[in-house]
N, C-alpha and C positions, 0 to 999 in steps of 0.2 A: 436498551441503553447503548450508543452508540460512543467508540472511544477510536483513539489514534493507532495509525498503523503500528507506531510506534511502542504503541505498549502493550500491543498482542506478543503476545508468549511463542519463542521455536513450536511448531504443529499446529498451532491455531489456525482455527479457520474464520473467516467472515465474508461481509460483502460488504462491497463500498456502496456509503449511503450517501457520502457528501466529498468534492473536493473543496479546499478553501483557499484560492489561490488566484493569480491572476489569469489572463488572458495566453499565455506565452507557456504559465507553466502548466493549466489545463490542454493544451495543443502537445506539449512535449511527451505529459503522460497520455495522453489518448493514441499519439503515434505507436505507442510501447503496449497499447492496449486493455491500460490500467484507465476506467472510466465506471461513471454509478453503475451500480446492478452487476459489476461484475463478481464473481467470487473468487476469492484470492486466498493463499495457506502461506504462513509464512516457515519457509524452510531455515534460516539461519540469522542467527539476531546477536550482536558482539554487545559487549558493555560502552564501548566508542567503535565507529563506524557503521557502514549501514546496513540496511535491512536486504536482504534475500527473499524474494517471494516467486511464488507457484503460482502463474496465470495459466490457467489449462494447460498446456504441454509445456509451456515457454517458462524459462525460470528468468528474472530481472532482479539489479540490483537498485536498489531505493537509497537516496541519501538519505540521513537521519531528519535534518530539515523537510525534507521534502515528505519523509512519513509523519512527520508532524502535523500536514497540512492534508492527510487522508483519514477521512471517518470513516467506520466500518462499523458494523454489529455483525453480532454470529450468528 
């Protein structure tokens, strides 16, 4: 079952299985390394503001919008 970046839990793990988004913002996250098949952990998650995630060495921060528009399964 596949759900939003957004609502995996601080230490969860997944992979992205879908981005949902246009042209510009599929280019911004690929630059950053976030793209399908990758595995992602998400290190720090606030009740407003955004997400903190673990891409292999690299840590990134995700706007909440923007992890809206990332599907993952674990």
């Amino acid at each position: 079952m596949k759900k939003t970046l957004k609502s995996f839990k601080t230490g969860e793990k997944g992979k992205i299985v879908e981005l949902r988004g246009g042209k510009e913002f599929q280019r911004r996250l690929k630059k950053r390394g976030v793209m399908v098949g990758k595995e992602v952990r998400v290190i720090a998650k606030q009740p407003h503001g955004p997400v903190v995630i673990e891409n292999g060495s690299c840590k990134l921060t995700i706007g909440r919008n923007m992890a809206k528009k990332i599907y993952m399964q674990k």
